[in-house]
C-alpha positions in Angstrom: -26.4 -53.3 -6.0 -22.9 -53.9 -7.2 -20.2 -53.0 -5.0 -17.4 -50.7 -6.0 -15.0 -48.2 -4.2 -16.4 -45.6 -1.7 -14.8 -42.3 -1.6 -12.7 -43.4 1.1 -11.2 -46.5 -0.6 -13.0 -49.1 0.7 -14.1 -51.4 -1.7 -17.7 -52.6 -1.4 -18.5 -49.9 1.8 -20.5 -46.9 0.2 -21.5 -43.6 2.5 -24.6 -42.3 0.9 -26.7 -40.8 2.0 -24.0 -38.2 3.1 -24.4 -35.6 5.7 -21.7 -32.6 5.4 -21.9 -29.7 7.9 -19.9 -26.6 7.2 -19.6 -27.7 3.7 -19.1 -24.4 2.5 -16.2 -23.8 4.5 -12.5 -24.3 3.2 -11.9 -28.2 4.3 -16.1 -28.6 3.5 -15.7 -27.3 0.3 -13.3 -29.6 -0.8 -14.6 -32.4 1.7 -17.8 -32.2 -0.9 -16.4 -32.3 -3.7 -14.0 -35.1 -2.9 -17.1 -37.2 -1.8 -18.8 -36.5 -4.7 -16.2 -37.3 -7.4 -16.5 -40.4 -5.7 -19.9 -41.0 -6.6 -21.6 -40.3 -3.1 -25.0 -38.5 -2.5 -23.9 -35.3 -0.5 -26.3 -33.2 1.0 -24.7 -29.8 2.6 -27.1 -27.7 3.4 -26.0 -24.3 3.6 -25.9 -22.2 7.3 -29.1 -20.3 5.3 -30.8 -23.2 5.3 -30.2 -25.0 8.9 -29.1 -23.3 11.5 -26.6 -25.7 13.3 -27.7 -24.2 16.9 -31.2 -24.8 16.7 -31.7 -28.5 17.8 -35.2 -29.1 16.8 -34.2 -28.0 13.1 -31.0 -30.5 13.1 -33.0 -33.3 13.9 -35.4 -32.6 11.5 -32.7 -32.8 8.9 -31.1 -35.9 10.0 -34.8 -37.7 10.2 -35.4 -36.5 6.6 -32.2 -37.6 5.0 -31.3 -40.9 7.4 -28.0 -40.6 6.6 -25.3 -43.7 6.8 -22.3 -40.8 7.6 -22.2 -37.2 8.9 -19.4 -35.4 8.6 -19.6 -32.3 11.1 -16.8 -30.4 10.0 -18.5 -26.5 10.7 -17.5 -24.5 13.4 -15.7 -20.8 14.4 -12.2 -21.9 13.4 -10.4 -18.9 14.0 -8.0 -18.0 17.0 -7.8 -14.2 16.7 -11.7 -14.3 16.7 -11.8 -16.6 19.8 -9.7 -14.4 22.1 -12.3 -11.5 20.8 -15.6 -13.8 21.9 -14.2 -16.6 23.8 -18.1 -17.3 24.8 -19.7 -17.1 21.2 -16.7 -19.5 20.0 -17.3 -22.0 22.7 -21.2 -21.8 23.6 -21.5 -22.0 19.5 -18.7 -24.9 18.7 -20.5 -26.9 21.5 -23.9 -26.8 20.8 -23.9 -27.3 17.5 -21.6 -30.7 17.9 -24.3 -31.7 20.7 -27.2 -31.3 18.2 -25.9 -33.6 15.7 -24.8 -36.0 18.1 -28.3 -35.8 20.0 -29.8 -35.3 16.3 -28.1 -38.2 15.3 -28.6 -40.7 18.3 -32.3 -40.2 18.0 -33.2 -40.1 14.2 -30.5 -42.4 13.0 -28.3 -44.1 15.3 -26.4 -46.1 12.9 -24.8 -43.7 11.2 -20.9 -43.1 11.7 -20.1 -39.5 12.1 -17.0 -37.9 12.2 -15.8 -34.7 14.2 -13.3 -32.6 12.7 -11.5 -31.9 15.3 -7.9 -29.7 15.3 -4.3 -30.3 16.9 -4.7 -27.2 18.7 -5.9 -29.8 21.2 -3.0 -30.8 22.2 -0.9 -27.3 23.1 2.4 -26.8 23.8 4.3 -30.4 23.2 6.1 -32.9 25.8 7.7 -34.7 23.3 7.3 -34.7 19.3 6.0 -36.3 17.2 2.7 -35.9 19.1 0.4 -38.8 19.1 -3.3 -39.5 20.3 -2.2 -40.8 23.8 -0.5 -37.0 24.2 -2.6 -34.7 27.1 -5.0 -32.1 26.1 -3.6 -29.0 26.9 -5.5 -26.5 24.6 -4.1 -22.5 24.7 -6.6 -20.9 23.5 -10.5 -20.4 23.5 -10.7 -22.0 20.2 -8.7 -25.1 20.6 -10.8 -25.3 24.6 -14.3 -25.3 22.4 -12.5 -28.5 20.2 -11.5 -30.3 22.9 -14.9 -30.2 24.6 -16.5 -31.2 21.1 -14.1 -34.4 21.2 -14.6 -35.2 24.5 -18.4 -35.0 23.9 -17.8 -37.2 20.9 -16.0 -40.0 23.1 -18.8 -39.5 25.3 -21.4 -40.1 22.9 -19.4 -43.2 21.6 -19.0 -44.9 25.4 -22.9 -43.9 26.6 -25.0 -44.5 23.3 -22.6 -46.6 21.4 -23.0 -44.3 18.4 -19.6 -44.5 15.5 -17.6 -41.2 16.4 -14.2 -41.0 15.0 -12.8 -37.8 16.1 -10.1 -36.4 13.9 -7.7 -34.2 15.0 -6.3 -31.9 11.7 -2.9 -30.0 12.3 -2.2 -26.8 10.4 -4.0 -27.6 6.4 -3.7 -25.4 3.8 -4.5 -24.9 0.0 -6.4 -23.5 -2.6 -9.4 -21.0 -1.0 -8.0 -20.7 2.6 -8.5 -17.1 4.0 -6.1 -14.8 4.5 -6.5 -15.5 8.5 -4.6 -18.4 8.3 -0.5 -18.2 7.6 -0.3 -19.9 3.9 -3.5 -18.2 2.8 -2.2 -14.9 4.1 1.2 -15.2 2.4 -0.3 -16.3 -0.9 -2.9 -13.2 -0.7 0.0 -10.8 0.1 1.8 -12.3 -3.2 -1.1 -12.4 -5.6 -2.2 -8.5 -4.8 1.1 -7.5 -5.3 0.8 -9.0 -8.8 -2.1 -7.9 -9.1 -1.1 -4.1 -9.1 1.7 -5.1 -11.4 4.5 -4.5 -8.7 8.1 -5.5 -9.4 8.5 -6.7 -5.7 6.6 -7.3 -2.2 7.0 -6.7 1.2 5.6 -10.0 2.7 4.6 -9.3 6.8 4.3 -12.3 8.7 4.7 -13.0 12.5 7.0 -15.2 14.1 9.3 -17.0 10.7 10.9 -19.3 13.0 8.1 -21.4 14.1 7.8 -24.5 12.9 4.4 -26.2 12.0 3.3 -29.4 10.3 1.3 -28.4 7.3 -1.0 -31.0 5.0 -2.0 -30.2 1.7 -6.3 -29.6 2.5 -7.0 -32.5 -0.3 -5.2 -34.9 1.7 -6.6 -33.8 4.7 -10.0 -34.2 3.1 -8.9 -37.7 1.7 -7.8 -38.5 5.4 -11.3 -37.2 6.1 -13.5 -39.8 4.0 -11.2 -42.7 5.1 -11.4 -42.4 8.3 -15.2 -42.4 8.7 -14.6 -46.4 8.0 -12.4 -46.8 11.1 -13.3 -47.4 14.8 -14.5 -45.0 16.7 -11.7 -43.1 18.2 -9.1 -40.4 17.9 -7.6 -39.8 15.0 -4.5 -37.4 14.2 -4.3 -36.0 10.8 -0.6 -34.6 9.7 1.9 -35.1 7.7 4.9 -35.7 10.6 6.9 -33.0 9.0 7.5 -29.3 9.9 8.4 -26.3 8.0 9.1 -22.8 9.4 7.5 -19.7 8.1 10.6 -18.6 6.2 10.7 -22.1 4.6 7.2 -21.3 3.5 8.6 -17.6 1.6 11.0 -20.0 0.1 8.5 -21.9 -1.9 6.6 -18.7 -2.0 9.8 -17.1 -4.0 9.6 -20.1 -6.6 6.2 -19.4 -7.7 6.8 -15.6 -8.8 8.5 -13.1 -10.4 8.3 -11.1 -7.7 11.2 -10.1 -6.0 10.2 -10.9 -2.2 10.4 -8.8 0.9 10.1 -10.0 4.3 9.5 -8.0 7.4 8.3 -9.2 11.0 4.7 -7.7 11.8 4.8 -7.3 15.4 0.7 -7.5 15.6 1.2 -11.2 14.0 3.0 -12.0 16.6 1.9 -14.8 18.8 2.5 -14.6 22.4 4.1 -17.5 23.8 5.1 -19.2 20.5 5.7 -23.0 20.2 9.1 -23.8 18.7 7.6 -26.5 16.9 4.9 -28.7 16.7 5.1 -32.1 14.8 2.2 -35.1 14.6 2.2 -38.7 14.1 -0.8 -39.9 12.2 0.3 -43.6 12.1 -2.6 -44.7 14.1 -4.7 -43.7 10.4 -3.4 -46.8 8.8 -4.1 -46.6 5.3 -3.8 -43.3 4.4 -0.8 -40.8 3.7 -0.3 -37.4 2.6 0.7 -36.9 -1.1 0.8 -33.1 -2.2 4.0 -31.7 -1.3 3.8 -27.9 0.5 5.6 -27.0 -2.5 2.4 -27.5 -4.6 -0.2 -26.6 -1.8 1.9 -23.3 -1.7 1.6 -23.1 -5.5 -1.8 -23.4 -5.8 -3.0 -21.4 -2.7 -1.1 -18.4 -4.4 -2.8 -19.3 -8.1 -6.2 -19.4 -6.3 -5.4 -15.7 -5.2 -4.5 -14.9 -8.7 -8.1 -15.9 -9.9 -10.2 -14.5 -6.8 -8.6 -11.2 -6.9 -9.0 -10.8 -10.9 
């Protein structure tokens, strides 16, 4: 077979068969289609299809397809909803991680895998930018069940010498995030608002001072599919800049006719806020961001437009 480019940009080294888990999800979603403009075999089975907790049914998958990359991206992502449940968010973000390590260990060991892993890891900062050598210090149910998936992941890697590249996103955003999350709720709030053919908005967010280092999702995704070439390891994923949530209703403001509103929502409100939060991802030679927030913002608020109509 003739060589040519993989999805990640590594001429001659091909993926497929591809395993995708949670590739329904937001990142998945475009994870998928990234892969697959690429030319790779994807297989994603929906959560209908294979149930992520049950072990027997993961290795069944993984014998059947014998994949050469598994990228286990699903999980419960949200904060809110791990401070409701902390126990389904951590029994269910660690088990299913375990099964696709264990599935993959026994049905097809040579595969590299990657965990998609968050910067929630990491908690409140020593010293900025953060890098991979920085403690884990994770605040919250959600970012304890992540750090437990990556430290299972380094385990896997030392013990059975399986590839594991554990990535570790900061805040993404783009087109089809949920409202849960600060861009997709801001774009939502905009896009209703036209929607009803309003002359202006009230936009309600939490803290606006905050700052956060936001990546355009198709980068992250792109960051995604190189790094499943590189040694096993940890793996930041930013873009080593920061914008506050009032920079964000700037951009916001540029993309409508709107006139914009802003009001504090106490309930949005995080307890024990960060200042700011800023990664290095310079350990991911070979790849860099290239959608500005500016353009992520557009389009988040445009994909609005369209699921609301």
């Amino acid at each position: 077979m003739d060589a040519r480019p993989a999805a990640g940009g590594h001429p001659g080294r091909e993926l497929t068969p591809v395993l995708v888990t949670g590739g329904s999800g937001f990142a998945g979603t475009h994870l998928v289609a990234h892969l697959r403009s690429g030319g790779e075999e994807v297989t994603a089975p929906p959560r209908s299809t294979l149930d992520l907790g049950d072990a027997q049914a993961v290795r069944g998958a993984v014998a059947a397809l014998r994949p050469t990359a598994v990228f286990h991206l699903a999980a419960q992502a949200s904060v809110p909803a791990s401070w409701d449940d902390p126990g389904a968010t951590l029994s269910a973000n660690l088990a299913t991680t375990l099964n696709v390590l264990e599935a993959v260990r026994l049905e097809a060991p040579n595969a590299a895998v990657l965990l998609a892993g968050s910067g929630e890891v990491y908690g409140p900062p020593d010293r900025l930018p953060v890098d991979e050598d920085a403690p884990l210090r994770p605040q919250n149910p959600y970012a304890v069940s992540k750090a437990a998936c990556d430290l299972l992941g380094a385990q896997y890697a030392d013990a059975h010498g399986l590839t594991v590249v554990r990535t570790r996103a900061f805040n993404h955003a783009g087109p089809g995030q949920a409202d849960l999350y600060v861009v997709g709720a801001l774009t939502r709030q905009v896009a209703e608002a036209e929607a009803e053919k309003l002359a202006e908005v009230v936009v309600r967010t939490g803290n606006a001072d905050s700052r956060r280092d936001f990546t355009d999702v198709r980068d992250v995704v792109r960051a995604y599919a190189h790094a499943i070439f590189l040694e096993p390891g940890p793996y930041n994923v930013c873009s080593g800049r920061t914008a506050s949530v009032r920079d964000l209703l700037q951009m916001l403001d540029a993309t409508t006719p709107l006139t914009l509103h802003h009001e504090i929502d106490p309930a949005r409100v995080r307890a024990h806020d960060v200042p700011e939060i800023r990664g290095s991802a310079a350990r991911l030679s070979g790849w860099t961001p290239e959608i500005a927030l500016e353009r992520t913002v557009g389009d988040a608020v445009e994909w609005w437009r369209t699921a609301l109509r």
